[in-house]
Backbone and ligand atoms as CSV (ligand in chain L), in Angstrom:
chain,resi,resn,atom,element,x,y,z
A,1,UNK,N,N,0.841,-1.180,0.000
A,1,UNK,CA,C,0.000,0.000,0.000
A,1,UNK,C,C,0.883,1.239,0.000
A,2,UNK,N,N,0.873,2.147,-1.048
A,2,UNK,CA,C,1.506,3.740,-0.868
A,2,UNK,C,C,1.068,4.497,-0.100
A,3,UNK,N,N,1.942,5.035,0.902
A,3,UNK,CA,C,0.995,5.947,1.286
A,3,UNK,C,C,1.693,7.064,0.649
A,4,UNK,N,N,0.512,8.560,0.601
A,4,UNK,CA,C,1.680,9.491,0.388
A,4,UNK,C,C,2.064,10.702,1.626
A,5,UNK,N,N,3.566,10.730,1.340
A,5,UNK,CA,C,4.169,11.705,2.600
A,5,UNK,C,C,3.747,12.790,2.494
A,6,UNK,N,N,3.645,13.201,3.970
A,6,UNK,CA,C,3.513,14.608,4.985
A,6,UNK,C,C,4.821,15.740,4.598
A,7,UNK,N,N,5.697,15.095,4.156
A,7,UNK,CA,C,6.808,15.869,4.082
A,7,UNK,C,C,6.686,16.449,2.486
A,8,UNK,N,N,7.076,17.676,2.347
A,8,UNK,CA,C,7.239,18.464,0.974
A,8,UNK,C,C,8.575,19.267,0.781
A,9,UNK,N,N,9.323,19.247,-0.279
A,9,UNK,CA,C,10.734,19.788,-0.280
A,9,UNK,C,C,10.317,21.369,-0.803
A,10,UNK,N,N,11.082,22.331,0.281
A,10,UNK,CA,C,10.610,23.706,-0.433
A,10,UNK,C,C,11.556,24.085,-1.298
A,11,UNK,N,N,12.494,23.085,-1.436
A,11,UNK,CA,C,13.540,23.533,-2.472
A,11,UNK,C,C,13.425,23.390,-3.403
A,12,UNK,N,N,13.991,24.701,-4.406
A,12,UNK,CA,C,13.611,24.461,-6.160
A,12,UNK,C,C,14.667,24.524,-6.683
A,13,UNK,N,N,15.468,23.897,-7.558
A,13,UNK,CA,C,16.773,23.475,-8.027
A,13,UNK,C,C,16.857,23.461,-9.498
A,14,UNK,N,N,17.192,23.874,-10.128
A,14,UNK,CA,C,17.946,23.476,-11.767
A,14,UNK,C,C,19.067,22.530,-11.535
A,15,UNK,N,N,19.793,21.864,-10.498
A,15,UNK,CA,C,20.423,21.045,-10.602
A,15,UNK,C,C,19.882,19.549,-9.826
A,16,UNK,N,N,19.159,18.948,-10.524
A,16,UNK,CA,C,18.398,17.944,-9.997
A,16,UNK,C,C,19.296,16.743,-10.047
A,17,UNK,N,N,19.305,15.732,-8.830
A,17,UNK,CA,C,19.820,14.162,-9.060
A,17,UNK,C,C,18.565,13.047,-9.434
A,18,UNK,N,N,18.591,12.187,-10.447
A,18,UNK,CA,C,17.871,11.189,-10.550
A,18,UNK,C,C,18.248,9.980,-10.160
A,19,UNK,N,N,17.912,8.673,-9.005
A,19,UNK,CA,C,18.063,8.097,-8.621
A,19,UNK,C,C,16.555,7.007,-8.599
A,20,UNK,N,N,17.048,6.184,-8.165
A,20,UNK,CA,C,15.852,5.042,-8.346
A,20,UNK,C,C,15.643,4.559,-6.610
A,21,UNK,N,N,14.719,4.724,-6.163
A,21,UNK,CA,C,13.723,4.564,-4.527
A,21,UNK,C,C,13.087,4.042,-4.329
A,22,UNK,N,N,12.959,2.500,-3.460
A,22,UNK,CA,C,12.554,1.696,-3.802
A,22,UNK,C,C,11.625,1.000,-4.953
A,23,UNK,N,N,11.886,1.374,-6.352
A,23,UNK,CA,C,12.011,0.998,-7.466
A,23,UNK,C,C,11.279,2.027,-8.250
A,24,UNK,N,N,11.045,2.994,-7.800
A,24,UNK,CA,C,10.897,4.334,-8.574
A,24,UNK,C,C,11.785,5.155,-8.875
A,25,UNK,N,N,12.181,6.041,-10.373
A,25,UNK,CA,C,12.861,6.833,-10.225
A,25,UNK,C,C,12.398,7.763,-9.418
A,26,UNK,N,N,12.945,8.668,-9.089
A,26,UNK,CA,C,12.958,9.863,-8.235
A,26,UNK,C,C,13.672,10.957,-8.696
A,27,UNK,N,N,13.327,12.316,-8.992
A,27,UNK,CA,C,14.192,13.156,-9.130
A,27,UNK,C,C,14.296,14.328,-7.484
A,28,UNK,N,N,15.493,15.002,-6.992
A,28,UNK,CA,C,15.390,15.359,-6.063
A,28,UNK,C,C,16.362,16.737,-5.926
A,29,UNK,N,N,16.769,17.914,-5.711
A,29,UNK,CA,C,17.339,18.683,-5.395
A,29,UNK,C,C,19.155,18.141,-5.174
A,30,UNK,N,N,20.200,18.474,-6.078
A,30,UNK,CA,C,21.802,18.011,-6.056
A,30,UNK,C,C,21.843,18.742,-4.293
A,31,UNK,N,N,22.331,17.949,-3.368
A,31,UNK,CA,C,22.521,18.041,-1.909
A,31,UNK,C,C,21.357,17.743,-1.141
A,32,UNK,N,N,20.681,16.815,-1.666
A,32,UNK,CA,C,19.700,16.504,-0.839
A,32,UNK,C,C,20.361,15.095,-0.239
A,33,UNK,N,N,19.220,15.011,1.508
A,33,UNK,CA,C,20.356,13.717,1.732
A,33,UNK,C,C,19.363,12.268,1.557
A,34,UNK,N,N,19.567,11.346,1.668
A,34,UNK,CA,C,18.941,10.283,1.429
A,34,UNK,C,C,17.424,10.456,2.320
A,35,UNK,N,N,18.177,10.712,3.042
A,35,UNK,CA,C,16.749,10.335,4.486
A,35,UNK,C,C,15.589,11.237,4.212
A,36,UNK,N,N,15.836,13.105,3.513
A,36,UNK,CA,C,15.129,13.806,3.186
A,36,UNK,C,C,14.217,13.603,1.521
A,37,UNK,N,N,15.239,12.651,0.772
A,37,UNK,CA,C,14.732,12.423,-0.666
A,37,UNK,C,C,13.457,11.124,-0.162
A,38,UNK,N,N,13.829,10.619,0.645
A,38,UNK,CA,C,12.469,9.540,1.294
A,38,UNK,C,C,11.452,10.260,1.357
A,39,UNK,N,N,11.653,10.880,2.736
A,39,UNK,CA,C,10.526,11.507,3.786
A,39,UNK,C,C,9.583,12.126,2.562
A,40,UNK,N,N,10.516,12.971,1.716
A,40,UNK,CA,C,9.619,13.803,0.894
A,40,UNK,C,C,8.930,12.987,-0.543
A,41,UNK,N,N,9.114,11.446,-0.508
A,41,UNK,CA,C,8.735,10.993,-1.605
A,41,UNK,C,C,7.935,9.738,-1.004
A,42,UNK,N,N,8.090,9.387,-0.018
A,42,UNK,CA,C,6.701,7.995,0.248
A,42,UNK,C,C,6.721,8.288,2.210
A,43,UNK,N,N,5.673,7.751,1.997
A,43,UNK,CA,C,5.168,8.257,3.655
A,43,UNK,C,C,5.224,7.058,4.134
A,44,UNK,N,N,5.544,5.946,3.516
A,44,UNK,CA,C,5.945,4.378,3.979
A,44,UNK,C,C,7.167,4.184,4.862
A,45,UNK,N,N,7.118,3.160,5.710
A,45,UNK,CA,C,8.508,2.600,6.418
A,45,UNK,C,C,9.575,2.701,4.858
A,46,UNK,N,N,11.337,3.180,5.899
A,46,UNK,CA,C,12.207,2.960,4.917
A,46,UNK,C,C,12.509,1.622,5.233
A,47,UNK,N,N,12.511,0.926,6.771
A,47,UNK,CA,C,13.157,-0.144,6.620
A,47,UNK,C,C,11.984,-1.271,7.602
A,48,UNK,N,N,12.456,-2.093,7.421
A,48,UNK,CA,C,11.426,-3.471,8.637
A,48,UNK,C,C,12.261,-4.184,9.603
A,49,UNK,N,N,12.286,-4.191,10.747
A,49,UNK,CA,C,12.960,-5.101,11.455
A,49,UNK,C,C,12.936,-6.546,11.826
A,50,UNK,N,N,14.300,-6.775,12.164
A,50,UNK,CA,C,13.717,-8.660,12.303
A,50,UNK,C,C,12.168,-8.932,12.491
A,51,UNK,N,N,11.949,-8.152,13.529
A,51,UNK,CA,C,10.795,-8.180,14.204
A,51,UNK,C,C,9.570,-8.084,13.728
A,52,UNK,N,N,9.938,-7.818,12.216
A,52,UNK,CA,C,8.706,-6.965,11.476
A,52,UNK,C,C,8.050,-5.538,12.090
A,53,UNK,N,N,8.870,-4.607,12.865
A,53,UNK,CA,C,8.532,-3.849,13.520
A,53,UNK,C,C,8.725,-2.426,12.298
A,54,UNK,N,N,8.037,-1.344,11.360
A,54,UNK,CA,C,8.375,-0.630,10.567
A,54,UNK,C,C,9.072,0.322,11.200
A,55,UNK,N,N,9.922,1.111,10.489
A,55,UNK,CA,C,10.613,2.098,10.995
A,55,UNK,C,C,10.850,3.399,9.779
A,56,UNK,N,N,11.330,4.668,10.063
A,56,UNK,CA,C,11.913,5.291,9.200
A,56,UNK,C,C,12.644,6.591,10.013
A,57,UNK,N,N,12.982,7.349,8.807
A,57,UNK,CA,C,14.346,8.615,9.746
A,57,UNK,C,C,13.788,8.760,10.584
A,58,UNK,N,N,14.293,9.379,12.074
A,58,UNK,CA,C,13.883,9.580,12.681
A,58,UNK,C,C,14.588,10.954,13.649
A,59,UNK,N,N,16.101,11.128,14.068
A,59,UNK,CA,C,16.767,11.762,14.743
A,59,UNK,C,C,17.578,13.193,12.964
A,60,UNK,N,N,17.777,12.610,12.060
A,60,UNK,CA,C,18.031,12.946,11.040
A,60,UNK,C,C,19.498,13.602,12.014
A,61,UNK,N,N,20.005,12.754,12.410
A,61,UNK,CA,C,21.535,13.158,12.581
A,61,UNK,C,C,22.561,12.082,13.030
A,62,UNK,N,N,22.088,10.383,12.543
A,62,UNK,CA,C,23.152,9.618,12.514
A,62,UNK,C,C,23.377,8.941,13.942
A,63,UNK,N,N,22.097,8.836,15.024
A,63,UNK,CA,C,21.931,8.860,15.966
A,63,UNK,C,C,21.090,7.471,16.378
A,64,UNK,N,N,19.781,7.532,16.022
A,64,UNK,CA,C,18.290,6.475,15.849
A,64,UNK,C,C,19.270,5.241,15.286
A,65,UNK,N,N,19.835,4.977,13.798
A,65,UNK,CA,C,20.020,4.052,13.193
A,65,UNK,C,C,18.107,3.589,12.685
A,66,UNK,N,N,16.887,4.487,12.866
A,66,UNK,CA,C,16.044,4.232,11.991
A,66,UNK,C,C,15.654,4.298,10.941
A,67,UNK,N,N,16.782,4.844,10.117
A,67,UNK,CA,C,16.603,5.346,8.303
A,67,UNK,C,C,18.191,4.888,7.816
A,68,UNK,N,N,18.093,3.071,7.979
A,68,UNK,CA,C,19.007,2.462,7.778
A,68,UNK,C,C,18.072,2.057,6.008
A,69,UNK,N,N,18.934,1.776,5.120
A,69,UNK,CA,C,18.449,1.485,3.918
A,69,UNK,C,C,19.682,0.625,3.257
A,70,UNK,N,N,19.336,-0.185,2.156
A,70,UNK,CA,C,20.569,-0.727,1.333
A,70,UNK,C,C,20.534,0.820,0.297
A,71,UNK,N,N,21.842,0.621,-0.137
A,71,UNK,CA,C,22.210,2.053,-0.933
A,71,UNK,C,C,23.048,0.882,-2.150
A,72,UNK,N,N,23.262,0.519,-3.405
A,72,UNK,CA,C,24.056,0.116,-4.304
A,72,UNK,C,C,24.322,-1.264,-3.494
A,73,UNK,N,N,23.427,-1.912,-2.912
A,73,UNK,CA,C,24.018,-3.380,-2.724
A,73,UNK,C,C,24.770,-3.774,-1.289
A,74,UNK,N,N,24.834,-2.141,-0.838
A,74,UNK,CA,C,25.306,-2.037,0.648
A,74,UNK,C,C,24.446,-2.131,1.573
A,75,UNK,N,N,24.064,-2.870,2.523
A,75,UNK,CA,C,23.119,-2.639,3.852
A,75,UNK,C,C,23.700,-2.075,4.581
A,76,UNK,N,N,22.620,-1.635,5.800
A,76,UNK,CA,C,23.158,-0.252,6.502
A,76,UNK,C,C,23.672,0.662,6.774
A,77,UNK,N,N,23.353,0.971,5.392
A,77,UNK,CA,C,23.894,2.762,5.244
A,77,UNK,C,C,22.356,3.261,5.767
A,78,UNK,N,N,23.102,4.433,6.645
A,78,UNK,CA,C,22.398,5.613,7.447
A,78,UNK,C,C,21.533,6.025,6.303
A,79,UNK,N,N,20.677,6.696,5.832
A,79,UNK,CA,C,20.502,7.186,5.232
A,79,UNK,C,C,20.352,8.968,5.322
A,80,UNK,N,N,20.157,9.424,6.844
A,80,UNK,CA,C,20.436,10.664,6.776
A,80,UNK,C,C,22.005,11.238,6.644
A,81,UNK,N,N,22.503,10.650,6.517
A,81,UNK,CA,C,24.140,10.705,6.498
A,81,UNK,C,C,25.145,10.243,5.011
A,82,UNK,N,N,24.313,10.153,4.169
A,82,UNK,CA,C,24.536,10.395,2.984
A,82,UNK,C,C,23.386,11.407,1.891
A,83,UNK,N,N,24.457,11.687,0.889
A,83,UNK,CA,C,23.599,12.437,-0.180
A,83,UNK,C,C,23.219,11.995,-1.586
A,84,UNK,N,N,22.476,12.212,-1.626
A,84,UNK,CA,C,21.686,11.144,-2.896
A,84,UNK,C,C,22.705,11.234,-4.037
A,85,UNK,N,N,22.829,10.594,-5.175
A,85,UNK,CA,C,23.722,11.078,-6.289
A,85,UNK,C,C,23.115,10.295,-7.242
A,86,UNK,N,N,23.533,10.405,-8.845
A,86,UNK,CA,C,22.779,10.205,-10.475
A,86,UNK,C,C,23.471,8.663,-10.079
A,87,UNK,N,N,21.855,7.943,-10.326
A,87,UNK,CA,C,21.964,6.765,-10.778
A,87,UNK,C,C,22.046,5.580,-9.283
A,88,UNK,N,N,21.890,6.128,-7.659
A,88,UNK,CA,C,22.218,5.250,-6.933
A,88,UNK,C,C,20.954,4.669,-7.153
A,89,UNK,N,N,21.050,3.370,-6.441
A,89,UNK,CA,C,20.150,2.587,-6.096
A,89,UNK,C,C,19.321,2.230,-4.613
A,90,UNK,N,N,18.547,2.488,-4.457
A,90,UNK,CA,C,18.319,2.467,-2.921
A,90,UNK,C,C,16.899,1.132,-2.707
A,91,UNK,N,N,17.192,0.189,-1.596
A,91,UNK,CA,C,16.374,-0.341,-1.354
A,91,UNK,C,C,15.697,-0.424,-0.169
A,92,UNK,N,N,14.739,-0.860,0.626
A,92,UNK,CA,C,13.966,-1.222,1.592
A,92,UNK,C,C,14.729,-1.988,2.708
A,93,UNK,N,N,15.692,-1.738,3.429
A,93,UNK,CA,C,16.035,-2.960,4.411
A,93,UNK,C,C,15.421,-3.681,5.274
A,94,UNK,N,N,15.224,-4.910,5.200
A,94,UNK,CA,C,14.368,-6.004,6.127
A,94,UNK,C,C,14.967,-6.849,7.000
A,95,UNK,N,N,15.139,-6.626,7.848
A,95,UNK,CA,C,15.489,-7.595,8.645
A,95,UNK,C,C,16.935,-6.829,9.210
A,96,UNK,N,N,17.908,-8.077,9.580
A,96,UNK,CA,C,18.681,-7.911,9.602
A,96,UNK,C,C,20.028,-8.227,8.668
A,97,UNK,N,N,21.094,-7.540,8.358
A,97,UNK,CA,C,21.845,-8.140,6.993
A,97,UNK,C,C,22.733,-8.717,7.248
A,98,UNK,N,N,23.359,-9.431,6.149
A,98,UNK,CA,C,23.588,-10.121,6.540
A,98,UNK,C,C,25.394,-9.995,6.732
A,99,UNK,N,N,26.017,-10.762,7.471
A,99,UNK,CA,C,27.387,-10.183,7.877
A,99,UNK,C,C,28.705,-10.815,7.202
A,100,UNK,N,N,27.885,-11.626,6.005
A,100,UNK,CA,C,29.150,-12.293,5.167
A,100,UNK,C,C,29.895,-13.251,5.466
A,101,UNK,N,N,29.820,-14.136,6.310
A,101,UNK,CA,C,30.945,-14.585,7.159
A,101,UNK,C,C,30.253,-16.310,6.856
A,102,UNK,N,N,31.146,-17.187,6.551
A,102,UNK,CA,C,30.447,-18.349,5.970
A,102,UNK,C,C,30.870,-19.675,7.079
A,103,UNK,N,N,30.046,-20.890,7.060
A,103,UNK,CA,C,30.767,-21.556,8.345
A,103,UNK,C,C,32.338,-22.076,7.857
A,104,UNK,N,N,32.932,-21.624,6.547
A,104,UNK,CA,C,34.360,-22.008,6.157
A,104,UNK,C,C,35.478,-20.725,7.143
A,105,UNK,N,N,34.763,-19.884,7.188
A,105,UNK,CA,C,35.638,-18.657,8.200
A,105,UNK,C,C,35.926,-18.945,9.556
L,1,FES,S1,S,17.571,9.270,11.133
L,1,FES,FE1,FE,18.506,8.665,12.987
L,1,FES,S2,S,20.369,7.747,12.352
L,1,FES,FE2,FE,19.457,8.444,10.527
């Protein structure tokens, strides 16, 4: 279900980044940061916990760890603590990720 966000960007830009959010493109203001290109584009959880518990930004200063997202294949990147750029990829994080480590390690 979409919902749509409470949040609206008052910024108006000629230098726009296009990026893809959980599988939408998105266009957004060049210095916008991840956590703000969300808020202002779906009013949905960014991420789900083990728990199935929803979450999203929350402290917007690298603090909560609630606007954790995959960014290009990476899990848990902050998302208020980066800035969007042409062409990232951003997904939904669920759960918990995973830590790479195989029973041969
Ligand atoms: S919103 Fe709290 S750490 Fe990103």
């Amino acid at each position: 279900m979409k919902t749509d966000s409470r949040f609206k960007t008052l910024i108006k830009s000629t230098n726009d980044v296009n990026f893809t959010l959980f599988g939408e493109i998105v266009t957004v203001p060049k210095g916008t940061t991840l956590a703000a290109a969300i808020l202002s584009n779906f009013g949905e959880a960014s991420r789900i916990t083990e728990t199935g518990a929803l979450r999203t930004a929350f402290c917007m200063m690298g603090v909560c760890f609630d606007c954790l997202v995959e960014v290009d294949g990476n899990p848990n990147i902050q998302s208020c603590m980066v800035l969007v750029h042409d062409q990232m990829v951003v997904k939904r994080q669920i759960g918990l990720r995973s830590i790479g480590i195989s029973k041969d390690d």
